[in-house]
ZAMARGU-4260 file (C-alpha; in steps of 0.2 Angstrom, whole numbers, plus 5000, padded with zeros to 4 digits):
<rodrens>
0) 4950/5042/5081 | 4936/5040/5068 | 4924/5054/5064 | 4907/5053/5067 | 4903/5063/5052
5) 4904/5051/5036 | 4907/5067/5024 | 4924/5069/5023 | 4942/5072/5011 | 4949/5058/5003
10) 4966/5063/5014 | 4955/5060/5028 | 4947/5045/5021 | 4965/5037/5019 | 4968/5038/5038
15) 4952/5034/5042 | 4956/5018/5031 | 4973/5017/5041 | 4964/5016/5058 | 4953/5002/5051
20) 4968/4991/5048 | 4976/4997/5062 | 4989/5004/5057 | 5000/5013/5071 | 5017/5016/5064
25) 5021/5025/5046 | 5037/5027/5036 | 5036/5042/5024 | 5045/5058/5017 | 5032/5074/5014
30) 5032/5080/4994 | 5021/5094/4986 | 5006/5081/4982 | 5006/5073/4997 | 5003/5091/5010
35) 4984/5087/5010 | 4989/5069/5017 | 5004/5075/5029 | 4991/5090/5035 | 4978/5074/5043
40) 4992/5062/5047 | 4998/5078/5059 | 4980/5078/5065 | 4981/5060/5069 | 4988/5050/5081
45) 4998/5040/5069 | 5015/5038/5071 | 5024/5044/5058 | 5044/5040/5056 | 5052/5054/5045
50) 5066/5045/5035 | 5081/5055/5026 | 5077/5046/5009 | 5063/5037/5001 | 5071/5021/4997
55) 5073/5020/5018 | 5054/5024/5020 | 5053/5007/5011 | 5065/4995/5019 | 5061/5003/5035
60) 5040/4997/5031 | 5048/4981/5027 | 5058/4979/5043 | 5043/4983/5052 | 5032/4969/5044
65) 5048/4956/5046 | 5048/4962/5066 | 5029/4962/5068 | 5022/4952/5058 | 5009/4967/5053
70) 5008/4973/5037 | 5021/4989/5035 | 5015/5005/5026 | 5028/5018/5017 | 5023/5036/5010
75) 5030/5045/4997 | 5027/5059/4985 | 5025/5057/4967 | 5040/5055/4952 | 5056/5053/4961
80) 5049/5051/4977 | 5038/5038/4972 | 5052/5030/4964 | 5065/5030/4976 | 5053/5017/4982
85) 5056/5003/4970 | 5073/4996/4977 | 5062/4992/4993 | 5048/4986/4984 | 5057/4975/4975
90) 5065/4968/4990 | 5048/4965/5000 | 5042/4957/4983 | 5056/4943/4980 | 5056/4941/5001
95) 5037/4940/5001 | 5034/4955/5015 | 5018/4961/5019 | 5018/4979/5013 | 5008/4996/5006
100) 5016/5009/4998 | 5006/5024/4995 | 5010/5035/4983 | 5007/5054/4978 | 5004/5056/4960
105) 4999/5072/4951 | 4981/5077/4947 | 4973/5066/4938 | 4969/5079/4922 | 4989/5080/4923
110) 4992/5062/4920 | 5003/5058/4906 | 5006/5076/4901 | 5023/5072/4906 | 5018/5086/4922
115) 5030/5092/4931 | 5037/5077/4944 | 5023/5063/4936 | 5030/5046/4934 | 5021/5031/4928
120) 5023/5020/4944 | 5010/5009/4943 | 5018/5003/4927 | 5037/5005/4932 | 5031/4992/4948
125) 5021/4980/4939 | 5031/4967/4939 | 5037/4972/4958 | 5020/4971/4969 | 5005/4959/4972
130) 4995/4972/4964 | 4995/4991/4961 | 4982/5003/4958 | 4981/5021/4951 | 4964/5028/4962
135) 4952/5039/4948 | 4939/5040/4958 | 4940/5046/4977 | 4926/5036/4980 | 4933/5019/4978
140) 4949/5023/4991 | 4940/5012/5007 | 4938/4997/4996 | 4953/5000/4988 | 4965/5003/5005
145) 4955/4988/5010 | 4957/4975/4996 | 4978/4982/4997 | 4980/4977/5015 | 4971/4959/5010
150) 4981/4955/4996 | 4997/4960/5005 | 4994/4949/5020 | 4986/4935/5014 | 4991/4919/5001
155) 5010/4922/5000 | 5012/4941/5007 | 5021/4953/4997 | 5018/4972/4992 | 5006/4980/4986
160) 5005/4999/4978 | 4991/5013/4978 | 4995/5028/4969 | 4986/5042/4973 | 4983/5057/4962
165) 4982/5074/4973 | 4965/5078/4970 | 4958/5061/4975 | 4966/5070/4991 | 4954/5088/4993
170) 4937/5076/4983 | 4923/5074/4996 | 4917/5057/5001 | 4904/5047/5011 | 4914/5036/5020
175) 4911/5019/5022 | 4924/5006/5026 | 4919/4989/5018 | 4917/4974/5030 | 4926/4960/5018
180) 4936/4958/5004 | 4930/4948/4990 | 4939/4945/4975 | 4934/4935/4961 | 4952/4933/4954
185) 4961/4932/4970 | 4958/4917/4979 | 4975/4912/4988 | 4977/4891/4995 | 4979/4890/5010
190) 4977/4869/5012 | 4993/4859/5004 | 4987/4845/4989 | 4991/4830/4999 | 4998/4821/4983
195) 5013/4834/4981 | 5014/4834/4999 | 5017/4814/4999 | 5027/4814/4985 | 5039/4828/4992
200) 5040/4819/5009 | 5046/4805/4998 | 5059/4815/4991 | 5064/4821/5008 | 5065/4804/5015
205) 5074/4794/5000 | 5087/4811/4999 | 5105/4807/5005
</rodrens>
């Protein structure tokens, strides 16, 4: 489990961000940017659930969030793995599943170079997730993961993506997970407006 030393890789930060919403199960498919991840997730004691293709690592996340109810977390390595991931994505999206998707993404001085195996998928998914981020600073991954498992759970559920350049990965951290979520532009309803609720039970009750 967690580490008593704070000082640690962004690869180990992601798990230790995994454990704090506990996490037990992951659906994924190694790539190149991805080994310092798949190096602490063989570490852990996650259970990770080695699909065939991308696109399945996705419905597979999604399966699990429809038979859990938990939020269901997919792994894929960066341009054509990551997006193999969009057909799943999309599917989570319109169904409104709780889900994460992590991505690998090449270093972040290799961003839109057109590197070897770099795809834009924070744009490509835009109109497919809750919210997506691009992490530049290794730093910022607690409150990221964090505000990723809030926003995918919480108001109407759906799926949110973190891309994750490969030296985020090997940077150095102090850990710190953040104890709440607090987003200014986020604020999901939770309580029905009792006018539209009376005038659709009026609907209801006049309808043939």
């Amino acid at each position: 489990m967690s580490e008593n030393n704070n000082k640690m890789t962004g690869a180990r930060a992601i798990i230790e961000c995994l454990y704090e919403e506990n996490v037990e199960v992951i659906f994924g498919y190694p790539g190149g940017v991805l080994l310092h991840i798949y190096d602490e997730i063989y570490k852990s004691d996650l259970r990770h659930i080695l699909v065939r293709h991308e696109q399945a690592a996705a419905h597979a996340a999604e399966g699990y969030a429809r038979a859990t109810g938990k939020v269901g977390v997919c792994l894929a390595t960066s341009g054509p793995g990551a997006t193999n991931l969009v057909t799943g994505i999309a599917n989570a999206y319109m169904d409104s599943i709780p889900m994460v998707a992590l991505t690998g993404q090449v270093p972040r001085s290799m961003i839109g170079n057109d590197a070897f195996q770099e795809a834009n998928i924070t744009g490509i998914t835009m109109p497919i997730t809750k919210h997506n981020y691009l992490v530049q600073d290794a730093k910022d991954l607690p409150r990221i993961i964090k505000e990723a498992f809030h926003i995918a759970s919480t108001g109407r559920p759906g799926p949110v993506l973190i891309d994750l350049p490969k030296d985020i990965t090997t940077e150095e951290i102090e850990f710190s997970y953040p104890d709440k979520v607090d987003l200014k532009g986020y604020k999901p309803t939770y309580k029905g407006n009792l006018q539209q609720v009376k005038r659709a039970a009026s609907a209801i009750e006049k309808a043939h």
